[in-house]
KOLVEXKOL-102919 format. One record per residue (C-alpha): residue number from 1; residue in one letter; x, y, z. Coordinates in steps of 0.5 Angstrom, whole numbers, plus 2048, in hexadecimal, padded with zeros to 3 digits. Layout:
N
PT   lomar   lumvo   east   north    up
PT     NUM       A      X       Y     Z
...
//
This chain:
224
PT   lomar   lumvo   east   north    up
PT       1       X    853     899   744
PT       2       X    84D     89E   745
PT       3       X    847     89C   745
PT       4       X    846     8A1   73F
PT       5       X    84A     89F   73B
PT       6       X    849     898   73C
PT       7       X    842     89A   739
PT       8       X    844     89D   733
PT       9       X    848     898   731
PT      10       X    843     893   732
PT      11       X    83D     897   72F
PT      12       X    842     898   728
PT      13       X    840     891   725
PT      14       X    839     893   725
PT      15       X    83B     89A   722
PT      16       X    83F     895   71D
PT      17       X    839     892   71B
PT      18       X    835     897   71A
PT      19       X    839     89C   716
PT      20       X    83A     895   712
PT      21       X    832     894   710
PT      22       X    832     89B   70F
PT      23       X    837     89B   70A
PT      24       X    834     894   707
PT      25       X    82D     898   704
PT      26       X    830     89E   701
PT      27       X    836     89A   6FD
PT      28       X    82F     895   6FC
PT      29       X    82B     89A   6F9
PT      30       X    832     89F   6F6
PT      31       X    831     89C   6EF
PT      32       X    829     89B   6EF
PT      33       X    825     89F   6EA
PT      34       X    821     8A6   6EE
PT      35       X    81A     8A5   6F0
PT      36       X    819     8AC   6F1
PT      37       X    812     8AE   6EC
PT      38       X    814     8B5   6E8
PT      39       X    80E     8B8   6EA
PT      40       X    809     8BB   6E6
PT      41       X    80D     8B9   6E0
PT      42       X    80C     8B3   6E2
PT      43       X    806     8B1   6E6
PT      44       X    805     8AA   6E9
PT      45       X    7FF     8A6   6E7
PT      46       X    7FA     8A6   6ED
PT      47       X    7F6     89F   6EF
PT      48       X    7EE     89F   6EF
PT      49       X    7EC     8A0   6F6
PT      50       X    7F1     8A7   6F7
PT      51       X    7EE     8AC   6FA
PT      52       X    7F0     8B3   6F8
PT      53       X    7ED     8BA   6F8
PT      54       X    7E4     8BA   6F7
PT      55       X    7E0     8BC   6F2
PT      56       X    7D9     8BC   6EF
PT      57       X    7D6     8B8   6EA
PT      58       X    7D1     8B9   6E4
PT      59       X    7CC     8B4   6E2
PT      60       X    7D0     8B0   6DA
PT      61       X    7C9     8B0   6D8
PT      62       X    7C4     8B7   6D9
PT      63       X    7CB     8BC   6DA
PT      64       X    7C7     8BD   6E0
PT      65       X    7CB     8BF   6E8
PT      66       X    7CA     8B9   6EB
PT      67       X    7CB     8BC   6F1
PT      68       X    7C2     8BD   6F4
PT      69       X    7C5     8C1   6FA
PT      70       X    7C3     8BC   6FF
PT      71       X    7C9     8BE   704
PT      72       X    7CA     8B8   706
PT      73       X    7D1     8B9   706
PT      74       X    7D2     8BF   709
PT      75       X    7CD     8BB   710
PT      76       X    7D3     8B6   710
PT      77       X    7D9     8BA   70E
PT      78       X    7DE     8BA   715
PT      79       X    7E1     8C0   714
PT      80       X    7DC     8C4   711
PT      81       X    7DF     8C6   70A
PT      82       X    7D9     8C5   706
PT      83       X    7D3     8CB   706
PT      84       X    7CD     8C9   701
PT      85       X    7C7     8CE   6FF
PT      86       X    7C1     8CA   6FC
PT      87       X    7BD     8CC   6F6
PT      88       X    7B6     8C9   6F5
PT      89       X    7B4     8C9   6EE
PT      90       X    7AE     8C5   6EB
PT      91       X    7B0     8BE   6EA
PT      92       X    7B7     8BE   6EE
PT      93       X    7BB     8C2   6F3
PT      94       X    7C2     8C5   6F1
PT      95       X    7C8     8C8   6F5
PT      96       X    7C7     8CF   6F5
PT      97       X    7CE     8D0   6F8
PT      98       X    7D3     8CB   6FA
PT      99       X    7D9     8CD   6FE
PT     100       X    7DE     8C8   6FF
PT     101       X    7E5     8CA   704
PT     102       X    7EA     8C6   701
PT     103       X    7F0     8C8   706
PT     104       X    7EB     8C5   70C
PT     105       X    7E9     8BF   709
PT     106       X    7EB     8B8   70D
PT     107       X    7EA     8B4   706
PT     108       X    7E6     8B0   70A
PT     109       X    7E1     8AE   704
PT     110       X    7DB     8AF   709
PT     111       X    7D8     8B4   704
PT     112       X    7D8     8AF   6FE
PT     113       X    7D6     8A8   702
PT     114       X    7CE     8AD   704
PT     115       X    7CE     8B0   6FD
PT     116       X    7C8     8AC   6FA
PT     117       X    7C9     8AF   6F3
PT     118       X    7D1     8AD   6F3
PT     119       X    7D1     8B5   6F2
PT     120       X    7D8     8B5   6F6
PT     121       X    7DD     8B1   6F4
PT     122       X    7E5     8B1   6F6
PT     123       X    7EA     8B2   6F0
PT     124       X    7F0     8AE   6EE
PT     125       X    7F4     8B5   6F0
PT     126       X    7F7     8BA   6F5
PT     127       X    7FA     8BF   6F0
PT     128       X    7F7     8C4   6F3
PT     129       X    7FD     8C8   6F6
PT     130       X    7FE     8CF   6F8
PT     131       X    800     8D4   6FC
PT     132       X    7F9     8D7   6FD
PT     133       X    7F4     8D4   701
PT     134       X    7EF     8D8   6FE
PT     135       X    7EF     8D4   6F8
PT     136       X    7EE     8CE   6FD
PT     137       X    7E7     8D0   6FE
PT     138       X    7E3     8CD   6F8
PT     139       X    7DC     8CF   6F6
PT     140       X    7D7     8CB   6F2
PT     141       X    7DA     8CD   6EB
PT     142       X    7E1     8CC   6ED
PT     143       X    7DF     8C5   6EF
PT     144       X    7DB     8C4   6E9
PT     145       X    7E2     8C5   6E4
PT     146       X    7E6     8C1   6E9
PT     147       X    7E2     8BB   6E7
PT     148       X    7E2     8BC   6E1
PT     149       X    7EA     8BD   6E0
PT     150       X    7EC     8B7   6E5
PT     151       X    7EB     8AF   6E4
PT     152       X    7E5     8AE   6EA
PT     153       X    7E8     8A8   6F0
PT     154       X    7E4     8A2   6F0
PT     155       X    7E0     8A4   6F6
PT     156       X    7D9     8A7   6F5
PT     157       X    7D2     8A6   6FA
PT     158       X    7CF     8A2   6F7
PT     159       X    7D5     89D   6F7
PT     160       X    7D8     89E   6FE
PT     161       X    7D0     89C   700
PT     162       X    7D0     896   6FD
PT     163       X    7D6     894   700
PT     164       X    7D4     895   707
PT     165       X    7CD     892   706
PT     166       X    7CC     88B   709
PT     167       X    7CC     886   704
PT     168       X    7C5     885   701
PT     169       X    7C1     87F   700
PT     170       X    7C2     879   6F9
PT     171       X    7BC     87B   6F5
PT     172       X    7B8     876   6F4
PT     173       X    7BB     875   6ED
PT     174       X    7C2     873   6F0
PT     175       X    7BE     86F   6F5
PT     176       X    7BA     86A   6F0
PT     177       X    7C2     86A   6EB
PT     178       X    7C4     869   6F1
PT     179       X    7C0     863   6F3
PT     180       X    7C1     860   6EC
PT     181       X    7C7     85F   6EE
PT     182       X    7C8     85C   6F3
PT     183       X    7C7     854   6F2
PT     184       X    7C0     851   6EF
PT     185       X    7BC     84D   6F4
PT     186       X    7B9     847   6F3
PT     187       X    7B3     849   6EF
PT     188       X    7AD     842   6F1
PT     189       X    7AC     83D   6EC
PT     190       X    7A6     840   6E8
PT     191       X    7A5     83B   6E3
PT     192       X    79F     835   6E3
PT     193       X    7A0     830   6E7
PT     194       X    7A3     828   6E4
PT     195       X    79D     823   6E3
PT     196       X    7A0     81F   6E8
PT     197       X    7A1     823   6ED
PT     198       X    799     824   6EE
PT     199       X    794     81F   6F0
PT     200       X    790     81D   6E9
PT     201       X    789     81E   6EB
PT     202       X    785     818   6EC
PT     203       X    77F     817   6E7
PT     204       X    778     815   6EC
PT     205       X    777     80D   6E9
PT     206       X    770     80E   6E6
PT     207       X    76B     809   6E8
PT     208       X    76A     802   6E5
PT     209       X    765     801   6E1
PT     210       X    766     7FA   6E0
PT     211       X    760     7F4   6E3
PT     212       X    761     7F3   6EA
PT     213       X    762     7EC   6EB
PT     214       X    75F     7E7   6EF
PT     215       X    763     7E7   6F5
PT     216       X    762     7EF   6F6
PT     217       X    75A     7ED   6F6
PT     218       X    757     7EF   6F2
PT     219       X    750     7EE   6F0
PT     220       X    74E     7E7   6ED
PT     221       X    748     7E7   6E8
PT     222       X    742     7E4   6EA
PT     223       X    742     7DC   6E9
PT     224       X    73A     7DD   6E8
//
C-alpha cells in the first residue's frame, strides 16, 4: 500500500471524531430558546461600571455647567480629541468652547479621572451610530443634551481618585472605639487598704507619774 493512502486511512478516526464533536454542539444547541437581543426594539440592560460615549454634567443644585474649563482633559487626553476655550468670569470660569471628536476618541476615561469637578462623565450608551462623522464631532451643547438624555456610568473624578489614593490613616475616634474594644486591662486595686494589712501605729508610753521606790534611790527625808 502507498505511504499516502496508508495516511489517509489512518488520519479518518480523527476526522471521525472530529466531525462527531462538531455535530454534538449543534444538535445541543438545535432545540435551545435564541439568545440574539432584537436590537433596538429590545435593549439590554448595562452594568454600572459600562463606559460608553462622553458627555458633560450640570451642578443638581445651582443648574450651573460644571465644566470651569480647567483643560485638564484636553492635557491628558491621548489622542488629542478634546479642545477646550476658557471663559474667566467674576466668581468661576466656564468653557467657552468645548469640542470633543467622538470618531478619535480611545474610551480610555483619562478625561474623567483628572475632571476635579465630575464635569465629564461616560454614559451607559453607545447609540450614537451613523453614517457621517461629522455628526461624531460634539460640541459643548451637544454634550451637554447627551448627559441629560442618557443614565451616567458609575465613574465620575472625584470617585476614580479615591479609588487609586493610598488608604488613609484611622482617626482618632476609630482608634480610641477601637481600643475599647479590645480586652480591658487590670486596672490596680484603689481601694483602702484592710486594717490588717498596716501596721497599727504604736502610742508613745506616757511617763510614770508614780513615787519612785526605794530601790531606784530616791531621796530619803532627813531623820534630823
Amino acid at each position: 500500500m502507498a505511504p499516502e493512502r496508508a495516511g489517509f486511512w489512518t488520519e479518518i478516526p480523527q476526522l471521525t471524531r472530529a466531525i462527531a464533536r462538531a455535530m454534538g454542539v449543534t444538535f445541543r444547541n438545535l432545540l435551545r430558546r435564541p439568545i440574539t437581543v432584537r436590537y433596538p426594539t429590545v435593549k439590554r440592560v448595562y452594568p454600572d461600571r459600562f463606559r460608553g460615549i462622553l458627555a458633560l454634567t450640570y451642578d443638581g443644585e445651582t443648574g450651573e455647567e460644571n465644566c470651569i474649563g480647567c483643560r485638564l482633559c484636553e492635557y491628558i487626553c491621548p489622542p488629542q480629541v478634546i479642545k477646550v476655550e476658557m471663559l474667566k468670569a467674576e466668581k468661576r470660569n466656564y468653557a467657552k468652547t468645548f469640542t470633543l471628536e467622538l470618531y478619535s476618541c480611545e474610551f480610555c476615561e483619562l478625561c474623567v479621572q483628572v475632571c476635579p469637578t465630575d464635569a465629564i462623565i461616560m454614559l451607559k450608551s453607545f447609540d450614537l451610530a451613523t453614517a457621517d462623522r461629522r455628526e461624531l464631532l460634539l460640541d459643548k451643547d451637544r454634550l451637554h443634551a447627551l448627559g441629560l438624555q442618557f443614565e451616567p456610568s458609575w465613574a465620575t473624578g472625584n470617585r476614580l481618585r479615591d479609588m487609586q489614593a493610598p488608604p488613609k490613616p484611622p482617626k482618632p475616634a476609630a482608634a480610641a472605639a477601637a481600643g475599647a474594644a479590645a480586652p480591658a486591662q487590670s486596672s490596680p486595686d484603689r481601694r483602702a487598704p484592710e486594717p490588717a494589712a498596716e501596721a497599727a501605729p504604736t502610742a508613745p508610753s506616757s511617763p510614770d507619774r508614780r513615787a519612785p521606790e526605794a530601790s531606784e534611790g530616791a531621796p530619803t527625808a532627813n531623820p534630823e
